[in-house]
N, C-alpha and C positions, 0 to 999 in steps of 0.2 A: 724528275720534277713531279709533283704532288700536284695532281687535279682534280677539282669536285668537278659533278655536272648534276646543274639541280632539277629536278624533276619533283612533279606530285605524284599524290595517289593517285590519279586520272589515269586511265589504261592505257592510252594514247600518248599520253605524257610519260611512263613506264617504256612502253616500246622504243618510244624516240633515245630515250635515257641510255636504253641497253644497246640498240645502234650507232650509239656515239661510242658507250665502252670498247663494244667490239672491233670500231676503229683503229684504234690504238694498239690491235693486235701485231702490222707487220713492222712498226717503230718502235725503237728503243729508248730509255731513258723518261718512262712514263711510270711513274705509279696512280692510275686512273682509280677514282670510287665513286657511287652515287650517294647523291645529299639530295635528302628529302625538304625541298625547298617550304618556303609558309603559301597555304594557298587561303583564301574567303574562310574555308572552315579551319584552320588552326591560326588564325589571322590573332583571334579575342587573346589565345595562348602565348603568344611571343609577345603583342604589345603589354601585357601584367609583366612577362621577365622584362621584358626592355622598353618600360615607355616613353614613346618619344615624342615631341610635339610636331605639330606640321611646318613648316619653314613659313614665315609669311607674305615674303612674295614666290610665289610656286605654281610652276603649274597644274599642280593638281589642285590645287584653294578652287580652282574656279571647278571641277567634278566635284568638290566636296560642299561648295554652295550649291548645288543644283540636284544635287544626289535622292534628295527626297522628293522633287518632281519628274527626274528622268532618270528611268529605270539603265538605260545607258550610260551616264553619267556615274549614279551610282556605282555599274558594275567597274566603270573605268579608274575610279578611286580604290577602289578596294582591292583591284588586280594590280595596280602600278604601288599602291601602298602592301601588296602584299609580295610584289618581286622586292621593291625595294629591301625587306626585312631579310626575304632570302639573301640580299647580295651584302649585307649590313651584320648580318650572323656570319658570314664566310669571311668578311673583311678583319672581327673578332678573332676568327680561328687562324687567321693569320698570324694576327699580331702574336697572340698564345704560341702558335709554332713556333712564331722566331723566326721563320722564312721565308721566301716568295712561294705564293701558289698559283695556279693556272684556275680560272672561275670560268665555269663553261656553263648554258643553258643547251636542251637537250635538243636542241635542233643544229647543234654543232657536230659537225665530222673533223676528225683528226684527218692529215694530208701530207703530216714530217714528225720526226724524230726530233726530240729537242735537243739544243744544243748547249752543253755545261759552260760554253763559253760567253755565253749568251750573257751582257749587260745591260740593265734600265733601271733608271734613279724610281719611279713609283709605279706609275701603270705603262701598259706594254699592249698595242691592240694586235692580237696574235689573227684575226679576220678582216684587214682592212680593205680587200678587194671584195670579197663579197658585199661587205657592210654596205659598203658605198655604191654599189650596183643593183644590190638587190631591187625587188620591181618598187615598194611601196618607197621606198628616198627619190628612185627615178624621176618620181611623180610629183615632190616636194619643189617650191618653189625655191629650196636654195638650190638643189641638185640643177633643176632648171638655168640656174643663173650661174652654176660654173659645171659645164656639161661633159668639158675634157680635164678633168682631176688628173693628174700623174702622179704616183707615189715614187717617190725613189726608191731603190732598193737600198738595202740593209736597214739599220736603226736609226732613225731619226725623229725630232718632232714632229708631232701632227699639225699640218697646216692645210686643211681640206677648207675653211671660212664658214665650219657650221655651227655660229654663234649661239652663243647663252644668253640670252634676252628677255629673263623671267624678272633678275635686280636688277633696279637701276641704280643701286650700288655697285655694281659689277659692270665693264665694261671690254671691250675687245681678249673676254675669256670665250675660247672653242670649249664645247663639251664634245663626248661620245657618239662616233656614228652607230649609236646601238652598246648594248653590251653582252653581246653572246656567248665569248670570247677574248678576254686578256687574261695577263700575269699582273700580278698585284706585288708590291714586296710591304716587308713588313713598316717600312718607312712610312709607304703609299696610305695603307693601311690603316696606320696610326692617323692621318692625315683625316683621312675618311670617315673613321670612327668618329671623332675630335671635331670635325664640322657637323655631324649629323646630330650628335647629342648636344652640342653648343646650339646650334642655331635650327635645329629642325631638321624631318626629312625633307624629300623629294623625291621626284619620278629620277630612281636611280642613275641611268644616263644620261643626265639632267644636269644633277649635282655634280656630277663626274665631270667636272670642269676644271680648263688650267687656271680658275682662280683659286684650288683645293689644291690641285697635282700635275704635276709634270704627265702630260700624255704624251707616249712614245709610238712609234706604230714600225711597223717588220713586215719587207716586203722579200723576195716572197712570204707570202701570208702559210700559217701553219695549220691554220681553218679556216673551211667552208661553212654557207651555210644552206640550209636546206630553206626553199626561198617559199613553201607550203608551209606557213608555219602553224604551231600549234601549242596555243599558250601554256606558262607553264603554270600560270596563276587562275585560271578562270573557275576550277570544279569549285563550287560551292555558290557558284557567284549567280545572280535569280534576277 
């Protein structure tokens, strides 16, 4: 199985990248590589190949009205519009494959061997135990409100209740607990691509909603995640 894991030029972001490859060393059935994700400073370069408008109801509209009085805000548009582009170029290189790929960010560790038998109609959340434990959801008022989640084991739909609540066009769609970690197929993909240039971006795990795509999730989980994180978008950002 074909996995990117995206990292920047950030050195920090490099290290993590390389300890994720290295994971992968006692499992089989991995062809692991690093993708040099978009960060602040090659941000201006991807949106001239690929531009794409902003979704207009999103949650990043409201960092992008505020961007020029708070220097937070700003950095928080331009890092989530620049993971976005990362996971939006990889969801292309899919579809080109013709395949499923595994889309890791570099604070992801391998933990299984993949399995050829392995089935999922678009996305597949290969982290769903960590995702949903990690400290900063802990902390989240939906986590809050459903405090004993049980995943079942093997493949199934996601039904964690952690709503998309940006359209109000859109209603009882889940999005992503995160996206560190899933398989995407080329179906998903197309899916993906298809909404993002029709109707705008978004804070990628965001968009990543069952009103796009069938979300799947695999328990046991195939990765962790390293719960220190360390952006993979922020070098450039001021």
């Amino acid at each position: 199985m074909k996995a990117f894991i995206i990292h920047t030029q950030n050195e920090d972001s490099l290290e993590l990248a390389d300890r994720c490859k290295r994971s992968f060393i006692p499992y089989n059935n991995w062809d692991a590589e690093l993708f040099e994700g978009t960060s602040p400073l090659t941000l201006e370069h991807w949106e001239e190949q690929y531009p794409l408008k902003m979704r207009y109801y999103s949650r990043v509209r409201g960092f992008y009205e505020k961007r020029d009085d708070s220097p937070k805000d700003k950095r928080r548009y331009l890092s989530k519009k620049s993971c976005t582009y990362s996971h939006y170029r990889l969801w292309k290189k899919c579809v080109e494959l013709d395949e499923p790929i595994v889309i890791l960010e570099h604070d992801s560790v391998c933990k299984s061997e993949w399995d050829n038998n392995i089935k999922f109609d678009d996305v597949l959340v290969l982290n769903i135990i960590s995702a949903i434990n990690r400290p900063m959801m802990m902390g989240t008022a939906w986590r809050r409100a459903n405090p004993n989640l049980e995943i079942q084991e093997g493949i199934h739909d996601q039904h964690i209740k952690l709503m998309y609540d940006q359209d109000p066009n859109v209603t009882d769609a889940e999005m992503m607990p995160g996206a560190a970690a899933y398989a995407i197929s080329p179906q998903g993909a197309k899916k993906m691509v298809t909404t993002l240039e029709a109707d705008g971006w978004e804070q990628n795990d965001y968009i990543m909603n069952t009103s796009v795509v069938r979300i799947q999730t695999i328990n046991p989980e195939m990765f962790r995640l390293r719960y220190t994180n360390i952006s993979t978008t922020n070098t450039g950002v001021k």
